[in-house]
Every structure is written in C-alpha cells, then in structure tokens.
Backbone as numpy.savetxt, mean C-alpha at the origin, in Angstrom:
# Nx Ny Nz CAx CAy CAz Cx Cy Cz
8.82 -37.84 1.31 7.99 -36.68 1.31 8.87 -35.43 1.31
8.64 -34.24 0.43 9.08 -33.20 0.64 9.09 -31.92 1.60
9.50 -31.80 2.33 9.28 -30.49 3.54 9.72 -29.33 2.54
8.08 -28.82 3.28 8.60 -27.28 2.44 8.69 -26.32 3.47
9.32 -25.42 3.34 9.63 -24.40 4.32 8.19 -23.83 4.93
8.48 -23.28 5.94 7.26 -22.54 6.70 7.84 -21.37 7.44
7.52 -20.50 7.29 7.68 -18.91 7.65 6.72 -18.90 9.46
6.44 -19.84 9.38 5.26 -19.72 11.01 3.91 -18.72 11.14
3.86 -18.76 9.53 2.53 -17.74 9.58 1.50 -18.59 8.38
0.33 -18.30 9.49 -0.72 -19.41 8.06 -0.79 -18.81 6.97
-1.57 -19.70 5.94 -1.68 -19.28 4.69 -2.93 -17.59 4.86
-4.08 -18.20 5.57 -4.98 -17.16 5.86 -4.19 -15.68 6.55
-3.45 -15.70 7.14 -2.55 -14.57 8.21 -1.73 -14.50 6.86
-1.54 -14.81 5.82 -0.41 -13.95 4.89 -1.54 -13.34 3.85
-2.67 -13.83 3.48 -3.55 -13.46 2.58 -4.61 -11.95 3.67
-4.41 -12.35 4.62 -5.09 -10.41 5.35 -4.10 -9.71 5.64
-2.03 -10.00 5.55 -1.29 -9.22 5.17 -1.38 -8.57 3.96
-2.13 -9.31 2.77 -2.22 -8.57 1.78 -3.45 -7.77 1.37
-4.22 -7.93 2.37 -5.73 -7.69 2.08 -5.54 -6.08 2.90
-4.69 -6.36 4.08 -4.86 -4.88 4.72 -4.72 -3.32 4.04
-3.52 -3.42 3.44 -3.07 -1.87 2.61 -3.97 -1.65 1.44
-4.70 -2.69 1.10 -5.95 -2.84 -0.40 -7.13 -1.83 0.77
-7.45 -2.63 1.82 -8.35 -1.97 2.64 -8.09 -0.45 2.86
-7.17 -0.20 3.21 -6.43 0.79 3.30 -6.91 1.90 2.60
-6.29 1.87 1.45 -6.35 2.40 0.09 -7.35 2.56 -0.27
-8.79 1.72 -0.18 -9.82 1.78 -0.74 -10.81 2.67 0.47
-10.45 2.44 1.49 -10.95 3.54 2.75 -10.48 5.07 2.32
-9.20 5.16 2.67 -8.78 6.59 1.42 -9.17 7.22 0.56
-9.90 6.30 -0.14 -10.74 6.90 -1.72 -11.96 7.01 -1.36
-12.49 6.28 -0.55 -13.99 6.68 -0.33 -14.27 8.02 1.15
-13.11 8.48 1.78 -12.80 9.45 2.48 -12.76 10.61 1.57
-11.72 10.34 0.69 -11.42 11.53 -0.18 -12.78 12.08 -1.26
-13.45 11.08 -1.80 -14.84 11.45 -2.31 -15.63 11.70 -1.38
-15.88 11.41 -0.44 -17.34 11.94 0.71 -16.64 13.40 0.66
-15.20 14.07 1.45 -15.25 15.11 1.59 -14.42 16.05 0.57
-14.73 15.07 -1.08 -13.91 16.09 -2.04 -12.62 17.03 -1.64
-11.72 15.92 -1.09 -10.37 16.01 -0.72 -9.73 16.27 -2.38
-8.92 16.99 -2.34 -7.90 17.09 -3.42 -7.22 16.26 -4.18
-7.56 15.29 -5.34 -6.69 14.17 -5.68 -5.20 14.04 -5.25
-4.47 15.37 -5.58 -2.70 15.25 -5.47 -3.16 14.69 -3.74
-3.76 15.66 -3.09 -3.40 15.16 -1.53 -4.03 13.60 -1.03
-5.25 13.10 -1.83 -5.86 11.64 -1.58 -4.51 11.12 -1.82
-4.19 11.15 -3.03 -2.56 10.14 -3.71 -1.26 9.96 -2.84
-1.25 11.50 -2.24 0.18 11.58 -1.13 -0.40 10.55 -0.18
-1.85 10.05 0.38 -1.79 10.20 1.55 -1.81 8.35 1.64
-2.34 7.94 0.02 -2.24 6.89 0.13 -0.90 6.42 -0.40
0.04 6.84 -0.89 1.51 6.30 -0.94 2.31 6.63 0.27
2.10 7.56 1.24 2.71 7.34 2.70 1.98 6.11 3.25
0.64 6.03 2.83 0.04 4.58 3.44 1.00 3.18 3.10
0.86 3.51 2.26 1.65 2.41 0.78 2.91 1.92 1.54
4.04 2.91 1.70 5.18 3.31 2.48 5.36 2.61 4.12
4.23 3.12 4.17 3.97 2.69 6.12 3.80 1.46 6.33
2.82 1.00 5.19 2.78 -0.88 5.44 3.95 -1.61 5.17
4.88 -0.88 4.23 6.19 -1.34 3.65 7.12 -1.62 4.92
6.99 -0.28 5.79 7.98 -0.42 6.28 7.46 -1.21 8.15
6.44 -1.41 7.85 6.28 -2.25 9.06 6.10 -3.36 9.01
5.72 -3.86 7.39 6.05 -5.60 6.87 7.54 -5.83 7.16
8.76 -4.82 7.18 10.15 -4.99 7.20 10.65 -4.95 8.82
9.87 -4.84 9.92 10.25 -4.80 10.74 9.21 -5.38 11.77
8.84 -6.34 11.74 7.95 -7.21 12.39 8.70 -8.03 13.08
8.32 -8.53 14.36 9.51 -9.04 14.76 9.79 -10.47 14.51
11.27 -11.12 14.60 10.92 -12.34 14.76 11.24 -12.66 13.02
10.60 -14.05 13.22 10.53 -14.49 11.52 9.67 -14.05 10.68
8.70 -13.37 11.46 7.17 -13.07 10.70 7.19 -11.81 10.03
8.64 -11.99 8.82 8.57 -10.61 7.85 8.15 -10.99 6.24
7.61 -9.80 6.03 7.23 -9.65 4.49 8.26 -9.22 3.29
9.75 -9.39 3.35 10.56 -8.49 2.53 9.27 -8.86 1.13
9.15 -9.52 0.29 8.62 -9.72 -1.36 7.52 -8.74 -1.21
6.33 -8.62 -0.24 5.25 -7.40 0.22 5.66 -6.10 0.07
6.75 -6.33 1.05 7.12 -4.43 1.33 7.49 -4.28 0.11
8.52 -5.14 -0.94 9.15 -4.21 -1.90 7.97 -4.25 -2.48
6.93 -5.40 -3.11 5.64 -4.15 -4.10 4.75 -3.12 -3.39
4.73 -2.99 -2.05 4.39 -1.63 -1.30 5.10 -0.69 -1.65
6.48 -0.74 -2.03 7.05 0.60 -1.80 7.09 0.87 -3.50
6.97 -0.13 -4.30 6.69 -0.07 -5.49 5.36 0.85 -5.69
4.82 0.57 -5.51 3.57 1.02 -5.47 3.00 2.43 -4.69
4.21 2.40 -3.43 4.06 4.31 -3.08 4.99 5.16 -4.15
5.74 4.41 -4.51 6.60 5.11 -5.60 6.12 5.85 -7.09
5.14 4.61 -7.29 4.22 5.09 -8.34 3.07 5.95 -8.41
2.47 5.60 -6.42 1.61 7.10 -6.65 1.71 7.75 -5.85
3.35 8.10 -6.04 4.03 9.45 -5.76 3.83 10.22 -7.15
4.37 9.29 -7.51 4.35 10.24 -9.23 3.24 10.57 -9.80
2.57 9.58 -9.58 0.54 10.25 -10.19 0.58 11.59 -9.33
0.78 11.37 -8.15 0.21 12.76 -7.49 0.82 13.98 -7.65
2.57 13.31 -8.38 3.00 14.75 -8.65 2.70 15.43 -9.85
2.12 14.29 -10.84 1.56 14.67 -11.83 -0.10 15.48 -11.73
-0.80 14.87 -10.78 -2.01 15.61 -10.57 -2.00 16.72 -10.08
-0.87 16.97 -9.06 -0.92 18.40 -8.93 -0.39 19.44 -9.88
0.29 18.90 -10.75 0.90 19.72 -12.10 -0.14 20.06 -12.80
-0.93 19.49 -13.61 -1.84 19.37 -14.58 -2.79 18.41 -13.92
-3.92 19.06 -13.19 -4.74 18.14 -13.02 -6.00 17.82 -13.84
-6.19 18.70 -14.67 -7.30 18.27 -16.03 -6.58 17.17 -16.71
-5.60 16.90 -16.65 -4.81 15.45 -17.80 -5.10 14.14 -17.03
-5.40 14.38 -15.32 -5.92 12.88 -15.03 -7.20 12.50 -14.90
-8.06 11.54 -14.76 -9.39 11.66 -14.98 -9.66 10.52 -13.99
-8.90 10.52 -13.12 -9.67 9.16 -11.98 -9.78 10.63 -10.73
C-alpha cells in the first residue's frame, strides 16, 4: 500500500481554507454596492484582504501552513492592485 503524506489537516478544513477569502471578497462587493463605495477603494480593500489571508496562511503555526494558497492570494492581491490602480485612473474604461 502506498502512504501518502498528510499535512494533519482534513480534506474539509483545507476546502473552508479556500472557501474563506472567496467569502471574503464576495462580502466586500456586496458592502461596497449597498453603500456605493468607490470601486478603486472596494478593489484596495479587497487585495489588502487578498494579502491578509496570504499572509496568515504563511504563518499558522505548526505544520498547518498554506505556502501553494498564500502564493495565489498574493497573486491575486497583486492583480487587484492593478485593477484598482487602473479604476482610479480612468474609471469609465472599467465596467464591473
């Protein structure tokens, strides 16, 4: 029989590590539409989100870390860093 490695975290406890910053994010957007928050500032606030889960998947204690998570978290604040610096430049050119 083959042993496969185990990280000490269930399959369910790694699938609501990934479910949380989606939650996140999607709380953000429906904040920012109820009180017609500013896109550039919705975008900052969800790539510091983005950022924050990154960097607390990287420092969890113990064995129970996310390095492959955090880097597409920080991937992903990286990218809407740049939407937002783009929305605040020209914001008639984005349309979400």
């Amino acid at each position: 029989m083959i042993e496969l490695s185990h990280t000490g975290v269930d399959v369910i406890d790694f699938l609501l590590f990934t479910i949380y910053p989606v939650i996140a994010l999607f709380t953000i957007e429906v904040i920012s539409r109820l009180f017609k928050i500013p896109k550039w500032i919705k975008l900052m606030v969800q790539g510091f989100t983005s950022i924050g889960f990154a960097v607390t998947y990287l420092t969890f204690p113990g064995d129970t870390k996310f390095p492959l998570t955090a880097i597409v978290l920080i991937a992903l604040g990286i990218a809407i860093f740049y939407q937002a610096k783009r929305t605040k430049i020209s914001p008639e050119k984005n349309n979400y």
